[in-house]
C-alpha positions, -999 to +999 in steps of 0.1 A: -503-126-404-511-089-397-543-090-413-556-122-392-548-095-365-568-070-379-592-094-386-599-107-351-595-074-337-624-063-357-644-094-341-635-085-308-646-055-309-682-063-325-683-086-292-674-060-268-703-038-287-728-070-282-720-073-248-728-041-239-759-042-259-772-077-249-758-074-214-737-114-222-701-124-214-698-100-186-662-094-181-647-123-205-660-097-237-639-064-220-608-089-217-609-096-254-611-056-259-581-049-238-561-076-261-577-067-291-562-030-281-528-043-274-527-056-304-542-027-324-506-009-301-487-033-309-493-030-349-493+010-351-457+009-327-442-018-353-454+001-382-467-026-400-493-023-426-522-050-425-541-039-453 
């Protein structure tokens, strides 16, 4: 389950860069980085190991 996590955190993150590259999705793409961050926290504060 942890690495499905890592997994679309990595996506969401290559969207946020897209977004500010391609100027698309506006604010829906910084949304997705602000939970893809909470749960990059949430993984480092449980201390579990995705990969």
């Amino acid at each position: 389950m942890a690495r499905i996590l890592w997994i679309v955190l990595v996506v969401l993150v290559i969207l946020w860069l897209l977004g500010f590259l391609l100027k698309v999705g506006g604010a829906f793409i910084h949304v997705l980085l602000v939970i893809a961050l909470i749960v990059l926290i949430v993984n480092l504060v449980t201390g579990r190991r995705a990969l």
